[in-house]
Structure formats: structure tokens, C-alpha cells
DSSP file (Angstrom, degrees, kcal/mol; ACC not computed):
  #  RESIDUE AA STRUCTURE BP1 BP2  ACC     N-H-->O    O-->H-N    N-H-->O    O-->H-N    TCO  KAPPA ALPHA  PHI   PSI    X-CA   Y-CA   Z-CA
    1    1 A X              0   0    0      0, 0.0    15,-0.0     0, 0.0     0, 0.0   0.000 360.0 360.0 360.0 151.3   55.8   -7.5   10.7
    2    2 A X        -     0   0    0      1,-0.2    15,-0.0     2,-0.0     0, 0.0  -0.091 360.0-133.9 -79.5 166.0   57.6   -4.9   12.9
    3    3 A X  S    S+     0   0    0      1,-0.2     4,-0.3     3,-0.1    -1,-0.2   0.944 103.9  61.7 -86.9 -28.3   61.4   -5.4   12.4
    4    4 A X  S >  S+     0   0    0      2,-0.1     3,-2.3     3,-0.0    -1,-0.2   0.896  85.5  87.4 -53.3 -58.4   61.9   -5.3   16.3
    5    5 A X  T 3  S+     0   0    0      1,-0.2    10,-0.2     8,-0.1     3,-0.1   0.137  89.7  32.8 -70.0 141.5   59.7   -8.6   17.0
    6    6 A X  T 3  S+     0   0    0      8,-1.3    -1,-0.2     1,-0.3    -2,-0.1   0.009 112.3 101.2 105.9 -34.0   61.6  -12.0   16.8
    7    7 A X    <   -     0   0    0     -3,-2.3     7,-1.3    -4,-0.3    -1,-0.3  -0.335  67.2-106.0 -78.7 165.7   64.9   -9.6   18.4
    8    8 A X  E     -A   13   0A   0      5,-0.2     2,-0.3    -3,-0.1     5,-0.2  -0.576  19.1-178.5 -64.1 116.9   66.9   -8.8   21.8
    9    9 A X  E >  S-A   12   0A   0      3,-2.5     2,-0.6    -2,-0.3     3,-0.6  -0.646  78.0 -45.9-119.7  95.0   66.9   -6.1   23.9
   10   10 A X  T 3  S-     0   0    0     -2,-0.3    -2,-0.1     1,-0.2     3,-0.0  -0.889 123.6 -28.4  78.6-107.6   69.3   -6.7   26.7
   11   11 A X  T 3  S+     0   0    0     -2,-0.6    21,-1.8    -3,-0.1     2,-0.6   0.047 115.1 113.6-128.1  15.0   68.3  -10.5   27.8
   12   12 A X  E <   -AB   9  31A   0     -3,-0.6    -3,-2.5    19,-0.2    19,-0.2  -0.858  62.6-138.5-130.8 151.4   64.9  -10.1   26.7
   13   13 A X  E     -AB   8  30A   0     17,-1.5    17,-0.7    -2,-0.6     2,-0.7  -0.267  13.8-140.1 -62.0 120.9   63.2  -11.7   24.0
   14   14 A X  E     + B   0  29A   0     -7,-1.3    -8,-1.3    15,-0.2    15,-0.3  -0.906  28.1 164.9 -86.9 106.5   60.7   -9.5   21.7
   15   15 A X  E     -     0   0A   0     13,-2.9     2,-0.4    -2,-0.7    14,-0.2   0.631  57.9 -27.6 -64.7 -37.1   57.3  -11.4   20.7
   16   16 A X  E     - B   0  28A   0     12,-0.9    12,-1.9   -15,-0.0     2,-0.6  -0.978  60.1 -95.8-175.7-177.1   55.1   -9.1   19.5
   17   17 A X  E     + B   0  27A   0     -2,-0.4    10,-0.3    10,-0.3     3,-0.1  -0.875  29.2 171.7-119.7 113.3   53.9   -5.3   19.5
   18   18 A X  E     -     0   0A   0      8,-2.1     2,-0.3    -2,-0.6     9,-0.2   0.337  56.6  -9.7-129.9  24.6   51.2   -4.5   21.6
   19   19 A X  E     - B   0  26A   0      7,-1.4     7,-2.4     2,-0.0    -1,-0.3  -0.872  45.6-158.5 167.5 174.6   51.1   -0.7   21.3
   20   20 A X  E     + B   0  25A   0     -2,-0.3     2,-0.4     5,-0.2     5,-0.2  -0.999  13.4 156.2-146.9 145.5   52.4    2.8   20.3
   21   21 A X  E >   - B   0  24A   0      3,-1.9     3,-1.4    -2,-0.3    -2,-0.0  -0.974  56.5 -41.5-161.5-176.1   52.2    6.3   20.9
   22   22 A X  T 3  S+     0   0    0     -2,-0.4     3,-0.1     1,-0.3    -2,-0.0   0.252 124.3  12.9  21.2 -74.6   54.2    9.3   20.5
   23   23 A X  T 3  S+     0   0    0      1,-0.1    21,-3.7    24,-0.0     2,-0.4   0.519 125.2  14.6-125.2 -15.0   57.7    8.8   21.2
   24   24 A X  E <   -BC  21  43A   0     -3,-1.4    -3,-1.9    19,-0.3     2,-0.4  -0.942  61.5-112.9-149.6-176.8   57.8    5.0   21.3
   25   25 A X  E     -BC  20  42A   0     17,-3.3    17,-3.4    -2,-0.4     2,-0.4  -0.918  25.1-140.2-126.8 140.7   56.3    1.4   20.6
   26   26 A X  E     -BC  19  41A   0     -7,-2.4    -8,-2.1    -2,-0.4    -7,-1.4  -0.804  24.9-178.8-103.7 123.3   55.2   -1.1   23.5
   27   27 A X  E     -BC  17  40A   0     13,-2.4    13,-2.1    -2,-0.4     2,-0.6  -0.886  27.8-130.0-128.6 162.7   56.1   -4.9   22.8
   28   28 A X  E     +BC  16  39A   0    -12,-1.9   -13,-2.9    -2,-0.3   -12,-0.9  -0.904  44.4 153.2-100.9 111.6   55.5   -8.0   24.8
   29   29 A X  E     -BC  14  38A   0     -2,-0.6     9,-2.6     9,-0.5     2,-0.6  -0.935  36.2-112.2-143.4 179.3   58.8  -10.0   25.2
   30   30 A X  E     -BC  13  37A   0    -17,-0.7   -17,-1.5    -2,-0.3     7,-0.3  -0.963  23.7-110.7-129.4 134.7   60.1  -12.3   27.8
   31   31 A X  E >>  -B   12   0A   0      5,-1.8     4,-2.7    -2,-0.6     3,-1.6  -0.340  23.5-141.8 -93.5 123.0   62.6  -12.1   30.1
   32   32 A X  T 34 S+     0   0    0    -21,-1.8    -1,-0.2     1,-0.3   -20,-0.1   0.587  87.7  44.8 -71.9 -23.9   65.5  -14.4   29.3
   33   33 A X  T 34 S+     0   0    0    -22,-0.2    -1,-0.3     1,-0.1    -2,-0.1   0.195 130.1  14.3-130.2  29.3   66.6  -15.6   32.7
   34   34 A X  T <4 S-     0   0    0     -3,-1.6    -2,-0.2     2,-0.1    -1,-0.1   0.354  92.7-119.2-142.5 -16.1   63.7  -16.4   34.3
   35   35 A X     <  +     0   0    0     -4,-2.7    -3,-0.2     1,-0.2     0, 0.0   0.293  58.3 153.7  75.6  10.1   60.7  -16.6   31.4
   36   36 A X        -     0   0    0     -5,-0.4    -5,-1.8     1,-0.1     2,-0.7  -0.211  45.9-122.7 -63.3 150.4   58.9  -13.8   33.2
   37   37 A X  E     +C   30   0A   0     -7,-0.3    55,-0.7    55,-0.1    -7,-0.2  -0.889  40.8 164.9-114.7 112.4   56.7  -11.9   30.8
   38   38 A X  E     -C   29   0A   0     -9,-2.6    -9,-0.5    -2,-0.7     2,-0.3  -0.184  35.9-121.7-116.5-148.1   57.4   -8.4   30.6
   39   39 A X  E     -C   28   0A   0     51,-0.3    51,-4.2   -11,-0.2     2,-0.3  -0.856  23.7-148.4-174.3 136.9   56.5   -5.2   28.0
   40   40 A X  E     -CD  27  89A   0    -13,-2.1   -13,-2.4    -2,-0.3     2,-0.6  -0.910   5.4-151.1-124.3 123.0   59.6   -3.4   26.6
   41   41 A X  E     -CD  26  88A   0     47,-2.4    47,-2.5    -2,-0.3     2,-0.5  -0.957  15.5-156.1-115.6 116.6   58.7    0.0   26.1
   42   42 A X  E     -CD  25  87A   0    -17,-3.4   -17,-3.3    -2,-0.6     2,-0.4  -0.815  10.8-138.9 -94.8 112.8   61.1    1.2   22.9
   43   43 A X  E     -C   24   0A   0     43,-2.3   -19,-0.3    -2,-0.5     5,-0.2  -0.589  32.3-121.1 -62.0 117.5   62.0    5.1   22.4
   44   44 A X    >>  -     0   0    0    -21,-3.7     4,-1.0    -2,-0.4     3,-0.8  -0.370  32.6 -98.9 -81.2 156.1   61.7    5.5   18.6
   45   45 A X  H 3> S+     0   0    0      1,-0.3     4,-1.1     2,-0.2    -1,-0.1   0.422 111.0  50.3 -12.6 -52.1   65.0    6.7   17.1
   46   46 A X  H 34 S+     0   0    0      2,-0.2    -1,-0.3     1,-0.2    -2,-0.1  -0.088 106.9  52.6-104.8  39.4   64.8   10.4   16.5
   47   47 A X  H X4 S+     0   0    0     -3,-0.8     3,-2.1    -4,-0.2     7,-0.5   0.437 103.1  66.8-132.3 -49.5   63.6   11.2   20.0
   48   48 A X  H 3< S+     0   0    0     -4,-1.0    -2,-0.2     1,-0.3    -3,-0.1   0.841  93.2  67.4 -36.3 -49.5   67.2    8.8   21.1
   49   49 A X  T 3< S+     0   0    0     -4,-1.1     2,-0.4     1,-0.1    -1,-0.3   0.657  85.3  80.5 -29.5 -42.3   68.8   11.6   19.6
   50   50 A X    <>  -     0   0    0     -3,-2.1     4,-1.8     1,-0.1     5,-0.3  -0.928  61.8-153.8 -98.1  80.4   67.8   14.1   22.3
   51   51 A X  H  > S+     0   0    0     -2,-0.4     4,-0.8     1,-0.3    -1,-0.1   0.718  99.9  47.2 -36.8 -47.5   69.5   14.5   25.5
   52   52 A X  H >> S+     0   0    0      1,-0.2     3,-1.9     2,-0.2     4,-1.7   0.990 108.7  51.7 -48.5 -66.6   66.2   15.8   26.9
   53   53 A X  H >> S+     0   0    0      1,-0.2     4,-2.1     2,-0.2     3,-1.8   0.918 105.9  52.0 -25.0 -73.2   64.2   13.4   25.6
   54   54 A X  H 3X S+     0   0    0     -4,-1.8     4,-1.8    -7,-0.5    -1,-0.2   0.625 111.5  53.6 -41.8 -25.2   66.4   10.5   27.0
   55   55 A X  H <X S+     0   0    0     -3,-1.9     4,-2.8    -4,-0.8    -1,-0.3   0.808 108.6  47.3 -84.1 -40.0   66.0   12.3   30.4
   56   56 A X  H <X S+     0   0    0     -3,-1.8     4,-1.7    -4,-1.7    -2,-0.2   0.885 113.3  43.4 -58.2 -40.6   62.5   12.4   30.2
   57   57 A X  H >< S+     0   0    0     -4,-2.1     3,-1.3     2,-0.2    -2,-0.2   0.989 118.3  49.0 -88.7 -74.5   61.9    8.8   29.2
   58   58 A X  H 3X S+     0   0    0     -4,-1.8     4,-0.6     1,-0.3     3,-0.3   0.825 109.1  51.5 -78.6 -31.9   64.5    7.8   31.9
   59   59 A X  H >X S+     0   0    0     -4,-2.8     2,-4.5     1,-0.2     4,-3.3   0.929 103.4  57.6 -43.9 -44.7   62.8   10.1   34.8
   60   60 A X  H << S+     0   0    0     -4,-1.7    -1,-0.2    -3,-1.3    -2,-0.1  -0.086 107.0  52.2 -87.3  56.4   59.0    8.4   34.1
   61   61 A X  H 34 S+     0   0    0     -2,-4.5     4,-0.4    -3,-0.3    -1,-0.3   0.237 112.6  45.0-145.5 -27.4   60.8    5.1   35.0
   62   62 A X  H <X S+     0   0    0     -3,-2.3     4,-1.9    -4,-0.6     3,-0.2   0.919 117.4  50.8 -48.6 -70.8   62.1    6.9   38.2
   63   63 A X  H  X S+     0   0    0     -4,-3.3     4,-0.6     1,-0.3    -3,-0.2   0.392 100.5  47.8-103.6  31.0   59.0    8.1   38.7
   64   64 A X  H  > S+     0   0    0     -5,-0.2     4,-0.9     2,-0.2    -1,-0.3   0.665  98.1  64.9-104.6  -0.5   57.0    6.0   38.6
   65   65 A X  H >4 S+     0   0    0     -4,-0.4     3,-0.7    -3,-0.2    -2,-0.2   0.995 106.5  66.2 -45.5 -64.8   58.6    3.2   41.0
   66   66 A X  H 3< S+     0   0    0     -4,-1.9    -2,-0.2     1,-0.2    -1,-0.1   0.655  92.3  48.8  40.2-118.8   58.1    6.2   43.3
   67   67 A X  H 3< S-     0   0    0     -4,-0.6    -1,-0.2    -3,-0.1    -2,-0.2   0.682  81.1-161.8  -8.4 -74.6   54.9    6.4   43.4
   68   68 A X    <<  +     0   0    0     -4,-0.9     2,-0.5    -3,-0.7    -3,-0.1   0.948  31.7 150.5  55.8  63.2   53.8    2.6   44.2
   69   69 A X    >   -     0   0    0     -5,-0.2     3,-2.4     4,-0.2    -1,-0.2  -0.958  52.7-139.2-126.5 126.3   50.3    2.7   43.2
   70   70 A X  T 3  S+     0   0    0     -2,-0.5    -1,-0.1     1,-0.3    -2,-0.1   0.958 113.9  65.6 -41.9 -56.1   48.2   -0.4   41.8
   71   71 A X  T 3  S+     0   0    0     49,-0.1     2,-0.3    52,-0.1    -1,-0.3   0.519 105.6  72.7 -47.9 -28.3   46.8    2.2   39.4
   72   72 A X  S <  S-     0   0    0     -3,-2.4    -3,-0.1     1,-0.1    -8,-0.0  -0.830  79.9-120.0-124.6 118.0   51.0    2.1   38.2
   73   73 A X        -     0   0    0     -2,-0.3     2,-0.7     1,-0.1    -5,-0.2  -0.283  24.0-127.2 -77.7-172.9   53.1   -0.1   36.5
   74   74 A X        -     0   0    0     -6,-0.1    17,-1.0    -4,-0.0    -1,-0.1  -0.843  21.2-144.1-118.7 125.9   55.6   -1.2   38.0
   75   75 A X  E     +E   90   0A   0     -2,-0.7    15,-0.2    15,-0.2     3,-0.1  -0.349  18.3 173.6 -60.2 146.3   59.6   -0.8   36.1
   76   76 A X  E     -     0   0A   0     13,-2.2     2,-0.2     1,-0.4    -1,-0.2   0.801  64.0  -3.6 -71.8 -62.2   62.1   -3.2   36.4
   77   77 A X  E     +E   89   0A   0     12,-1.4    12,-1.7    10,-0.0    -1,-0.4  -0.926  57.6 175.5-150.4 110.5   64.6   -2.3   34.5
   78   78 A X  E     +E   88   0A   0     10,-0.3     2,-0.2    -2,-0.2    10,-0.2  -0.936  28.1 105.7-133.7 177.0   65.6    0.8   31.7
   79   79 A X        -     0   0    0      8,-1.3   -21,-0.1    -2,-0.4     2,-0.0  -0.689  60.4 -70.0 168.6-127.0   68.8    1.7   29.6
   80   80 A X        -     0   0    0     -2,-0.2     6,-0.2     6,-0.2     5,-0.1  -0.196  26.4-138.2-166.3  77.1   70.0    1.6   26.5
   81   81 A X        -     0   0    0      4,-0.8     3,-0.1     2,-0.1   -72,-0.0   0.462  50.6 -82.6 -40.6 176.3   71.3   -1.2   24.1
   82   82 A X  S    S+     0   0    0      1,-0.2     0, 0.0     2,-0.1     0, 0.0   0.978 130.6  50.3 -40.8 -77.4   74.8   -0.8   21.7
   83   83 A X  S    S-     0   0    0      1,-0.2    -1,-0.2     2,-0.1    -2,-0.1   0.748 123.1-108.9 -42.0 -33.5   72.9    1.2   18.9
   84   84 A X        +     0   0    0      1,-0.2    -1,-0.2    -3,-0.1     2,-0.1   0.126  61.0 152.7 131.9 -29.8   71.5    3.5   21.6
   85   85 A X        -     0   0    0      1,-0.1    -4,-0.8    -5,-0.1     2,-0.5  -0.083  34.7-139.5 -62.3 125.6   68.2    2.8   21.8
   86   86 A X        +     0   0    0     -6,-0.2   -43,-2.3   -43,-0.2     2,-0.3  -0.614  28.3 168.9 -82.6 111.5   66.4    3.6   25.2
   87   87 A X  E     -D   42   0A   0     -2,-0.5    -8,-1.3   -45,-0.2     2,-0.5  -0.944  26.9-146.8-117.9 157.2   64.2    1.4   26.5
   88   88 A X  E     -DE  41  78A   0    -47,-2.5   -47,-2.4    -2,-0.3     2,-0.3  -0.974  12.3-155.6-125.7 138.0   62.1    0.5   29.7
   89   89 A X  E     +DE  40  77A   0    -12,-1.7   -13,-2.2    -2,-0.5   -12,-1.4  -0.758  26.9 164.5-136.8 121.2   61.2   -3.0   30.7
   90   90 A X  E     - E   0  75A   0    -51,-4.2   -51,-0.3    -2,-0.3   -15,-0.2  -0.955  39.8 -62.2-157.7 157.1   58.0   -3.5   33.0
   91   91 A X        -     0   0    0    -17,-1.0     2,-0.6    -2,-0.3   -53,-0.2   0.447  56.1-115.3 -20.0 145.0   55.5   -5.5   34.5
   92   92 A X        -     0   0    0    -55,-0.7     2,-0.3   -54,-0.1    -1,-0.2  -0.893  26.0-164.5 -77.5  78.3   53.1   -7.0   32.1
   93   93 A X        -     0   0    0     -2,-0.6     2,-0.5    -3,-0.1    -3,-0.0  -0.594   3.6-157.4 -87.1 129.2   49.8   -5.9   32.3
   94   94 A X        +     0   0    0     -2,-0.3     2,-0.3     2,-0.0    -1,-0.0  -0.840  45.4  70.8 -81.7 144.6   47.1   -8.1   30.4
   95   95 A X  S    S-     0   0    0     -2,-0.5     2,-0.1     0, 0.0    -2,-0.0  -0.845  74.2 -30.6 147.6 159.2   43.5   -6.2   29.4
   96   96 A X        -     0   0    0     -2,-0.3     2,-0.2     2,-0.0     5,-0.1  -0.346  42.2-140.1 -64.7 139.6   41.6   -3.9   27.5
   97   97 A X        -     0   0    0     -2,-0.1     4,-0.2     1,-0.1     5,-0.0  -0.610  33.0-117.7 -87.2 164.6   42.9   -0.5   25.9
   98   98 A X  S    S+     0   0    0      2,-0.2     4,-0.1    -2,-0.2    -1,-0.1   0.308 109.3  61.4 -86.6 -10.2   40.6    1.8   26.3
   99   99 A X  S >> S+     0   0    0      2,-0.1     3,-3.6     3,-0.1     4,-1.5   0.898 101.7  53.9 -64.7 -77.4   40.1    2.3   22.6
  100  100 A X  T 34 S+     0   0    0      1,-0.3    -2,-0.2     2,-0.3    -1,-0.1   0.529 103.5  58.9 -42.0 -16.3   39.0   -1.3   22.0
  101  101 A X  T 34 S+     0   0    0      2,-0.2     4,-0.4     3,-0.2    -1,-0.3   0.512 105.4  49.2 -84.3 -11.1   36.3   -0.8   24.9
  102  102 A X  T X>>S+     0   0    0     -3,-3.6     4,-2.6     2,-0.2     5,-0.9   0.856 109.6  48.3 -81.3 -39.3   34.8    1.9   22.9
  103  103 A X  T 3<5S+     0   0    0     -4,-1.5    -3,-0.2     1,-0.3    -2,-0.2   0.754 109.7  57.9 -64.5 -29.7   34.8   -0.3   19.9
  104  104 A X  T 345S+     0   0    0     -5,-0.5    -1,-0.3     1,-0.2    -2,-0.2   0.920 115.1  34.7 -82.0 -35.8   33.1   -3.1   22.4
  105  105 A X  T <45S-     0   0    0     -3,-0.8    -2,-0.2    -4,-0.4    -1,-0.2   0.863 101.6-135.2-103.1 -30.9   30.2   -0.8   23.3
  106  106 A X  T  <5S-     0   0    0     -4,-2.6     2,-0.3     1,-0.2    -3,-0.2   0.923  75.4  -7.6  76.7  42.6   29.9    0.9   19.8
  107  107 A X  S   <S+     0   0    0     -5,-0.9    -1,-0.2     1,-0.0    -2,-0.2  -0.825 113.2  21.8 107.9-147.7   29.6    4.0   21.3
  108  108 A X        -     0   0    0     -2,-0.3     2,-0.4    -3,-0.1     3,-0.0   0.440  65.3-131.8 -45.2 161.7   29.1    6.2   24.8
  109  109 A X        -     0   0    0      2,-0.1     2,-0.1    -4,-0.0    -7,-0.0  -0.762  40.7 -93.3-102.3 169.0   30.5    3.9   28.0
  110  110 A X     >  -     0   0    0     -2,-0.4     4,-1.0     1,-0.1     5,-0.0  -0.451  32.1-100.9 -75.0 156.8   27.9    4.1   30.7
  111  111 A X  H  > S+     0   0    0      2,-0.2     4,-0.7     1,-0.2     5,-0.1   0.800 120.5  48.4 -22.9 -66.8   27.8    6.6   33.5
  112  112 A X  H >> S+     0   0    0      1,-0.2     4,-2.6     2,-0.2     3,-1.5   0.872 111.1  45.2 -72.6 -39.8   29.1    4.4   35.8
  113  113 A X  H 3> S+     0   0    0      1,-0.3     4,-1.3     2,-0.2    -1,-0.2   0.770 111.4  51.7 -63.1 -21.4   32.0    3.0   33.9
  114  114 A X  H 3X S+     0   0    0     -4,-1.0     4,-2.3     1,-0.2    -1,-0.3   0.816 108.9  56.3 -72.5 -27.9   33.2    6.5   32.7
  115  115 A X  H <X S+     0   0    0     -3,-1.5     4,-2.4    -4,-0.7    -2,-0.2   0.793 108.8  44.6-113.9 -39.5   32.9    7.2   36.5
  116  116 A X  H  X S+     0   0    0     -4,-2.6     4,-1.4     2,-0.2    -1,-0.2   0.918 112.9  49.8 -52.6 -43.2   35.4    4.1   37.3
  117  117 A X  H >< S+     0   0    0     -4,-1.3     3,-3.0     2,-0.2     4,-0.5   0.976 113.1  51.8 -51.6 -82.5   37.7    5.2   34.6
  118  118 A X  H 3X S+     0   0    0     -4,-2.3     4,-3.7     1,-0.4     3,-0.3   0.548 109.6  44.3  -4.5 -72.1   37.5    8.6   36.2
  119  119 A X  H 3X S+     0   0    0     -4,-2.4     4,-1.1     2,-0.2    -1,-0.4   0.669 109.2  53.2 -73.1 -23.6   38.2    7.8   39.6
  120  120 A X  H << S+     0   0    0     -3,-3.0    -2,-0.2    -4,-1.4    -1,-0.2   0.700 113.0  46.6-106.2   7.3   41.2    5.4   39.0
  121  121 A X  H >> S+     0   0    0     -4,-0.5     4,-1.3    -3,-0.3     3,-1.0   0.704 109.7  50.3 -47.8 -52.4   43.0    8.0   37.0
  122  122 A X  H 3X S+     0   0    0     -4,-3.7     4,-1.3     1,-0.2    -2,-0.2   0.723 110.5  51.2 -66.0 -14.5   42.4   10.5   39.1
  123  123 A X  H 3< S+     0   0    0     -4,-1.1    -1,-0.2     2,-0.2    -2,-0.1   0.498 110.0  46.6 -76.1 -14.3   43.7    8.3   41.9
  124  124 A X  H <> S+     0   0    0     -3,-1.0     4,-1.8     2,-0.1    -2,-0.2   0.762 116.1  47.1 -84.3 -35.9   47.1    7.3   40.2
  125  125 A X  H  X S+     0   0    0     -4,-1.3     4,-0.9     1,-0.2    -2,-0.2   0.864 109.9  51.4 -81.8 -42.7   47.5   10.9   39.4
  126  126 A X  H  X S+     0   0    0     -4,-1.3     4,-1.6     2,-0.3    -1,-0.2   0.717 114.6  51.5 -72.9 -27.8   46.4   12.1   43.4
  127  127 A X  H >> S+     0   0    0      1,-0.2     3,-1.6     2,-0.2     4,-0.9   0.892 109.1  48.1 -94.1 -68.1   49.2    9.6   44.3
  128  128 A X  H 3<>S+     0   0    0     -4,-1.8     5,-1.6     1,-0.3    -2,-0.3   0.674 103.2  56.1  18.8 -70.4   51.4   11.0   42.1
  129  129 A X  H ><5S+     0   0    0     -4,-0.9     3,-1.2     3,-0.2    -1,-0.3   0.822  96.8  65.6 -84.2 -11.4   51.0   14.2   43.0
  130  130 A X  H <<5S+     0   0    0     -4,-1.6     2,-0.3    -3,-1.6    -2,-0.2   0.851  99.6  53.5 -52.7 -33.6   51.9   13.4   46.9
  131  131 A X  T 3<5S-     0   0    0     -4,-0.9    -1,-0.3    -3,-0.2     2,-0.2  -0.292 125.1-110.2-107.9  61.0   55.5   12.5   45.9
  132  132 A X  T < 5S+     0   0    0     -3,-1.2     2,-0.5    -2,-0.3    -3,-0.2   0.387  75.7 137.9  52.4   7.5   55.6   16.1   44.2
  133  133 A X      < -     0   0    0     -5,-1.6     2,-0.6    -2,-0.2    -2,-0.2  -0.695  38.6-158.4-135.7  99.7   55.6   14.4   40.5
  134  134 A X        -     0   0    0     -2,-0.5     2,-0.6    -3,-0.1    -5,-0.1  -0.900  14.7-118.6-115.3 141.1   53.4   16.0   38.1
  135  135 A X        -     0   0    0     -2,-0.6   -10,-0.0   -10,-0.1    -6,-0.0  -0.485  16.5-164.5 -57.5  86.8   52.1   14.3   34.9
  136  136 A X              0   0    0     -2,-0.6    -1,-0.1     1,-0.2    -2,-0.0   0.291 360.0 360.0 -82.6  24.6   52.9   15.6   31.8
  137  137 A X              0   0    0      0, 0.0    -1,-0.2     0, 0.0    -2,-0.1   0.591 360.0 360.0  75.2 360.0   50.5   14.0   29.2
């Protein structure tokens, strides 16, 4: 079990791990003074180190409130706990990753669905680039 889940980050509650990538891990926790169900996105340690870093990871929490696109979550909340560690607290999406829908078809997505995908990424991104904000992968 992840050492994070069962702990606090600011007033909310960590329940479980419901993703990862790069520079930090995505948990599902709940928000202590209301019960609202959010997803705590945690910077891992040696990226917390890194003034830049810390700039980057607090800008995409800028911008995307911004933005204001369906296509987008939406932030609450980011900062930093005692230790250091930077995290950003936001809307709770339930749904499929997009990995796990290639494991559901067991190979290619249809034409049309690739073509959905397509278009509502390129439409968070088009909104995006209207408030000058470009996406850096």
C-alpha cells in the first residue's frame, strides 16, 4: 500500500491512489470540511526540490482555472504541507483512463471514437490557447 493513503494533506483525507505520471501521484481523498470528494495531485519529492519545478506545478493550477473549459479540471486549492510537499487539490473526476479503454477493446478504438478523443483534446487545448497558455506535454 502507498505510504500516502490513510494520511492528511492540509484538511484532506487520502483514500486511495488513482494514478501517476512523471512528476507526481494522483489520489482520491476527501475534503475534511465538507466531505466533498476531491483528487490530490502530489509532486514526488525530488522534483519539490526545484524552484522551477515548484513554479511549473504551481502555474498549471493557475492555468488552468483560466481557461474554464468542461474539457478542464477545475483547481480548488494548491500549496505545500510542513515537509514541503506541493500539492494540488481538484475536482473529482470519475471515468475511464484512456489506457484501460484500450485494454476494453483489445485493440484499435474505432474511427469514430479516436475522432471524439481527437476533437475534445483539441478543443481544451484551442481554449487554451485563447488565453495565450501553451501546453507543455
Amino acid at each position: 500500500m502507498d505510504a500516502m493513503v490513510g494520511s492528511r494533506i492540509a484538511h484532506y483525507q487520502i483514500i486511495r491512489q488513482v494514478g501517476e505520471g512523471g512528476m507526481g501521484v494522483v489520489y482520491e481523498a476527501t475534503d475534511e470540511r465538507d466531505g466533498q470528494r476531491v483528487a490530490i495531485k502530489v509532486m514526488r519529492a525530488e522534483f519539490t526540490r526545484s524552484r522551477e519545478a515548484l513554479t511549473r506545478f504551481f502555474n498549471e493550477a493557475r492555468a488552468t482555472n483560466l481557461v474554464e473549459h468542461p474539457g478542464l479540471v477545475r483547481i480548488h486549492e494548491h500549496g505545500q504541507i510542513a515537509d514541503g510537499t506541493a500539492y494540488l487539490a481538484m475536482e473529482f473526476l470519475q471515468g475511464e483512463t484512456l489506457s484501460a479503454r484500450l485494454r476494453r477493446y483489445r485493440g484499435p478504438l474505432p474511427e469514430p471514437e479516436v475522432r471524439r478523443i481527437a476533437w475534445q483534446l483539441a478543443s481544451g487545448l484551442a481554449a487554451a490557447h485563447r488565453k495565450s497558455i501553451v501546453h507543455r506535454g
